[in-house]
C-alpha positions, -999 to +999 in steps of 0.1 A: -300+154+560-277+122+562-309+102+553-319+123+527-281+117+509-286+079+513-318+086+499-304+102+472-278+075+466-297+049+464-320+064+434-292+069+419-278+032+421-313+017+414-312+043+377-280+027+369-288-009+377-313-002+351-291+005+324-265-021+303-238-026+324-215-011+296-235+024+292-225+047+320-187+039+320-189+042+285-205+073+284-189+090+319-154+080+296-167+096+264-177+124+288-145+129+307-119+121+279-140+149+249-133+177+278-112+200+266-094+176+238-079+203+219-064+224+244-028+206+246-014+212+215+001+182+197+035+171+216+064+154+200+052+118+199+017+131+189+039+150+161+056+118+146+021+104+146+011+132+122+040+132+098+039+092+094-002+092+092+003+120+063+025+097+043+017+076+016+011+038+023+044+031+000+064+057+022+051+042+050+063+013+042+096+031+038+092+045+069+087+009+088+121-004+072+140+027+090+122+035+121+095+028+140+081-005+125+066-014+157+040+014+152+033+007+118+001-008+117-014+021+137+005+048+112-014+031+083-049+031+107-045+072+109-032+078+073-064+063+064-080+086+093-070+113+085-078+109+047-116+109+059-114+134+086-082+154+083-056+163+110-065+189+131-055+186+167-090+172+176-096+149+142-060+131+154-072+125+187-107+111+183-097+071+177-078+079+210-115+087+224-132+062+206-109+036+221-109+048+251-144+048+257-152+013+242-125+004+264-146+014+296-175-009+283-159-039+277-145-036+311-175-035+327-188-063+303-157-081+315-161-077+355-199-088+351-190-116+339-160-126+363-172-106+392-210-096+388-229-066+374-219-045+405-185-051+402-180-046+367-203-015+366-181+001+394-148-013+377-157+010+345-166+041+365-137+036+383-114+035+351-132+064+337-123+089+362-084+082+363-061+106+346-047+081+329-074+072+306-080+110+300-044+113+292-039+086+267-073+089+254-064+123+242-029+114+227-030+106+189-008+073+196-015+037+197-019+033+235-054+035+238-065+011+209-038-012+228-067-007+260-092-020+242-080-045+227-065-065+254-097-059+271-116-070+242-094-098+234-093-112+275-139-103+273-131-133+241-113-157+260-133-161+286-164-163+265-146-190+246-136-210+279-173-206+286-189-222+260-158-235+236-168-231+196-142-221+165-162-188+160-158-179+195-121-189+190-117-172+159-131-139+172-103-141+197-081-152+174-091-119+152-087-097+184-053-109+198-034-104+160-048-071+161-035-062+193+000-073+185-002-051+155-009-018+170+010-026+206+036-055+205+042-049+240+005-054+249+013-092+239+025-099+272-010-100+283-009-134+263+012-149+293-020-143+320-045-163+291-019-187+287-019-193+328-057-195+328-062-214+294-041-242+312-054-243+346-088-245+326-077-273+304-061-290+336-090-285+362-116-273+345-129-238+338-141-229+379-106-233+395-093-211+367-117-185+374-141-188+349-177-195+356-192-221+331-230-232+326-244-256+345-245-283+313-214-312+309-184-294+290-175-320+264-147-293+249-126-291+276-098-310+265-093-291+235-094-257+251-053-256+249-052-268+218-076-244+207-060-214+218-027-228+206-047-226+171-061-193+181-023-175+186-007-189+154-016-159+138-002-135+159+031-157+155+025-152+118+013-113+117+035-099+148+066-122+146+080-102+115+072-072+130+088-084+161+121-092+145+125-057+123+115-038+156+144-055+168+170-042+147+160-006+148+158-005+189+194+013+194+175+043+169+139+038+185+148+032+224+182+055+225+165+077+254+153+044+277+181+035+300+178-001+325+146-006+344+158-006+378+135-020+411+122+016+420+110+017+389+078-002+398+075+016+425+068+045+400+048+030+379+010+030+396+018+067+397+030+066+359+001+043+339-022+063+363-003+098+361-013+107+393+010+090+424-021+095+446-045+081+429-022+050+417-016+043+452-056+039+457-060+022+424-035-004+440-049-003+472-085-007+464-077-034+438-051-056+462-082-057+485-108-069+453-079-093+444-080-108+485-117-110+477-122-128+448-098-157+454-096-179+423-118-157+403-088-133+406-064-155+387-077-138+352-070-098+362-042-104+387-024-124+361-030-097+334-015-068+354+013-087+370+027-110+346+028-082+317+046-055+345+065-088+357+078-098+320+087-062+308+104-053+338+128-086+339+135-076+296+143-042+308+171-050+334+189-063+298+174-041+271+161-007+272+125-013+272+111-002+307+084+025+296+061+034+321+033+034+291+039+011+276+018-010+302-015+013+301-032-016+290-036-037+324-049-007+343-082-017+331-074-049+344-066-034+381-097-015+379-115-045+375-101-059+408-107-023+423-147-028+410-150-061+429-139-048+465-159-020+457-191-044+448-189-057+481-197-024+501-228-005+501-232+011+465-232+044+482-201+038+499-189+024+465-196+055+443-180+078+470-145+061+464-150+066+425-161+101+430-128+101+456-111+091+430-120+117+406-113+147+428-081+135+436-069+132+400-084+164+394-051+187+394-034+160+370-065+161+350-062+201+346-025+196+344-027+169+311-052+194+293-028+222+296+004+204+283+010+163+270+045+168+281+063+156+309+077+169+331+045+192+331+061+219+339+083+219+311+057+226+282+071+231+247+050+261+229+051+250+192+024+271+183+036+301+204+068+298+181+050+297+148+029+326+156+056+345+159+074+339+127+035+336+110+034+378+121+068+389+108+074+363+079+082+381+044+085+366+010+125+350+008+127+344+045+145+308+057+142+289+088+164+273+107+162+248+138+187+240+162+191+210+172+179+191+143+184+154+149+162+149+185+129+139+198+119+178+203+109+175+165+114+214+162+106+208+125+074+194+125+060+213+157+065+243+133+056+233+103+021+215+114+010+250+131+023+269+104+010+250+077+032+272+046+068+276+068+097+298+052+118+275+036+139+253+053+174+266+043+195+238+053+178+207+042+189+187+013+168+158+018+135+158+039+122+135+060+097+117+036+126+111+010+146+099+035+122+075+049+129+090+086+115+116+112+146+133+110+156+156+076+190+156+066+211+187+066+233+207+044+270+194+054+282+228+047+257+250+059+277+283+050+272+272+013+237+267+017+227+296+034+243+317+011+225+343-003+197+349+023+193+378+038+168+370+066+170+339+086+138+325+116+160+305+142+144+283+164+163+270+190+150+242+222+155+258+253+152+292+267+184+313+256+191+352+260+214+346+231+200+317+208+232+320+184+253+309+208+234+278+216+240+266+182+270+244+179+290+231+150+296+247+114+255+254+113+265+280+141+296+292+129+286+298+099+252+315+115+275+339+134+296+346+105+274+359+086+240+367+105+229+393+137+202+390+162+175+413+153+149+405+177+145+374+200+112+355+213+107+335+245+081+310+243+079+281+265+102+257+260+114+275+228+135+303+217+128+321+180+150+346+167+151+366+135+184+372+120+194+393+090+226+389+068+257+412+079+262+445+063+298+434+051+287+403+041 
């Protein structure tokens, strides 16, 4: 029986040496990351993604100037998205996917050529079975274009280190301004091609990591200045964007506190979102690192110097968001793929598939909700179902609290699609050029004169009046009653009608 299995194995392994190196992580991450996209509903960062990409260039614009410019570039990419193919749960998703999956095959493209074919074949398998890319290849934010581009962009350098030319250069060039656009964080991979661009322009390409071909390399002293060349327009492109992300951080990063040293302790567990199988991500990849030597300089430098760099900026500024760094686990995956290249291929493929079963519950777990903690969904859609059964013509809606990341607002109005009207608001979010609506300052004025009144309220509250503070919720209880109160998860609706006496 054990011979047959090996048997079996080994077929297996000699049908996917046939195949480009590329294809079956490629297609085991289209595979993995299409299952069962649509069944977390959109959560709240998936929700600002939607009301930006729904926006007019011009107020996106707007938009950049108040909040958020740092994920500009990748608002305008899904406005023009979802122009073409709308922005249903699944059609918001898909560049996620998309990313994701090319992602997997530059990786392996990547390890064949800094490892060999095994390597880079098992690297990709390996990164397509982790929760990780299944979660942020299903989340409608930039984090999965940032993936594969700094794989794409590092796939570039080396190939220019290989054989030097100003196309190859300017192909990187292309892919390294692009990369700062969507993910200005992801430009910390920059400091690991910096640290192998000079070694290479030092030593020579082979004691940077880099093989080379066997002919003279008359371009090696110009490599550095080269890829000096090749990073001015990232300077030019991301440095503005840079500098006005700046100035809105105490609006954008008010919920970040201090990165503090058992924080990267967390964070295999957190890029991975699964603590076990982060630990054998790390495990497996500290062992490919020992293995490779030299060649390791590349990959090691691209997940520790990016971890290192945001880390030491978060002890002083709220920055230290676990993903954030998704983009260099394709990088440890790499060093994973060359221990696992140096076992049996059998052996190799039963670590992947380990790998995959143990990431299994987080797997079920991020298709059920996107938020976290997990067991705190937020039922946006339960809620508007609810008011989409008992809404009449004249009805207002109400949400409490107004100004916070829950997006109460948006949740309801995307599943609802035609909301009651939204009583309070006397300037909405477009106008304002924010994700946030602004509010009647005397909500007893403005509610004046309706006699039915859908309140949602965060949280889970036997009586949801009471939860609302301020003159919105004296003036609620003044003149309103509790008719009948839902309990959805993570949300409270009620329907109130106007006093008799009122």
């Amino acid at each position: 029986m054990g011979q047959l299995s090996e048997r079996s194995a080994g077929a297996a392994w000699e049908h996917l040496r046939r195949l480009p190196v590329w294809l079956p992580p490629a297609l085991l991450t289209l595979a993995v990351t299409v299952t069962g996209l649509g069944s977390a509903q959109l959560w709240r960062d998936e929700l600002a993604t939607w009301s930006a990409a729904t926006r007019s260039p011009g107020d996106l614009a707007r938009l950049a100037g108040t909040i958020d410019a740092a994920t500009g570039p990748y608002y305008l990419l899904m406005h023009l998205w979802t122009r073409v193919f709308g922005d249903s749960t699944i059609a918001l998703r898909v560049p996620a996917v998309l990313a994701m999956t090319v992602a997997a095959g530059l990786l392996a493209v990547l390890g064949a050529r800094l490892v060999d074919r095994r390597g880079g074949l098992f690297a990709g398998l390996l990164f397509a079975v982790l929760p990780g890319t299944s979660r942020y290849g299903q989340e409608a934010r930039p984090y999965a274009l940032a993936t594969m581009l700094a794989v794409l962009a590092t796939v570039l350098l080396v190939t220019a280190l290989r054989r030097p030319s100003w196309s190859r250069w300017a192909g990187y060039a292309a892919a390294v301004a692009a990369l700062g656009l969507i993910h200005l964080i992801a430009l910390t991979v920059l400091a690991a091609h910096a640290l192998v661009v000079l070694i290479a322009w030092w030593r020579g390409p082979a004691p940077a990591g880099i093989a080379t071909p066997a002919q003279p390399d008359a371009g090696r002293d110009r490599r550095v200045w080269r890829w000096l060349v090749a990073v001015v327009p990232v300077a030019l492109l991301a440095g503005p964007l840079l500098i006005k992300a700046r100035t809105q951080q105490s609006r954008q990063l008010n919920w970040v506190h201090l990165a503090r040293l058992d924080d990267l302790t967390a964070l295999p567990g957190g890029v991975t979102q699964s603590s076990v199988v982060g630990g054998l991500l790390v495990g497996v990849a500290a062992l490919g690192a020992a293995r490779l030597g030299r060649r390791a300089l590349l990959p090691v430098g691209a997940v520790l110097l990016p971890v290192l760099l945001l880390f030491a900026a978060g002890t002083v500024v709220p920055l230290w968001v676990p993903r954030y760094l998704v983009f260099v686990v394709p990088f440890a995956c790499l060093l994973a793929g060359a221990a696992l290249a140096a076992v049996a291929a059998p052996a190799a493929l039963v670590v992947v598939v380990l790998a995959g079963l143990l990431g299994l519950p987080d797997q079920a777990a991020l298709r059920r909700t996107h938020e976290w903690p997990r067991s705190a969904p937020v039922d946006y859609a339960g809620a508007a179902r609810v008011i989409a059964d008992g809404q009449r013509p004249g009805d207002a809606v109400v949400y409490s609290p107004r100004h916070s990341w829950l997006f109460l607002d948006l949740g309801i109005e995307y599943h609802l699609g035609d909301p009651p009207r939204d009583v309070l608001v006397t300037e909405d979010e477009v106008r304002r050029s924010d994700l946030w609506a602004a509010e009647c300052p005397e909500p007893a004025r403005c509610l004046a004169g309706t006699t039915r009144v859908w309140l949602v309220v965060s949280g889970r509250h036997a009586e949801p009046l009471a939860a609302v503070s301020g003159a919105k919720g004296d003036a609620l209880r003044a003149d309103f009653t509790v008719t009948q109160v839902w309990q959805r998860p993570g949300l409270t609706v009620a329907l109130l009608t106007s006093r008799p006496d009122r």
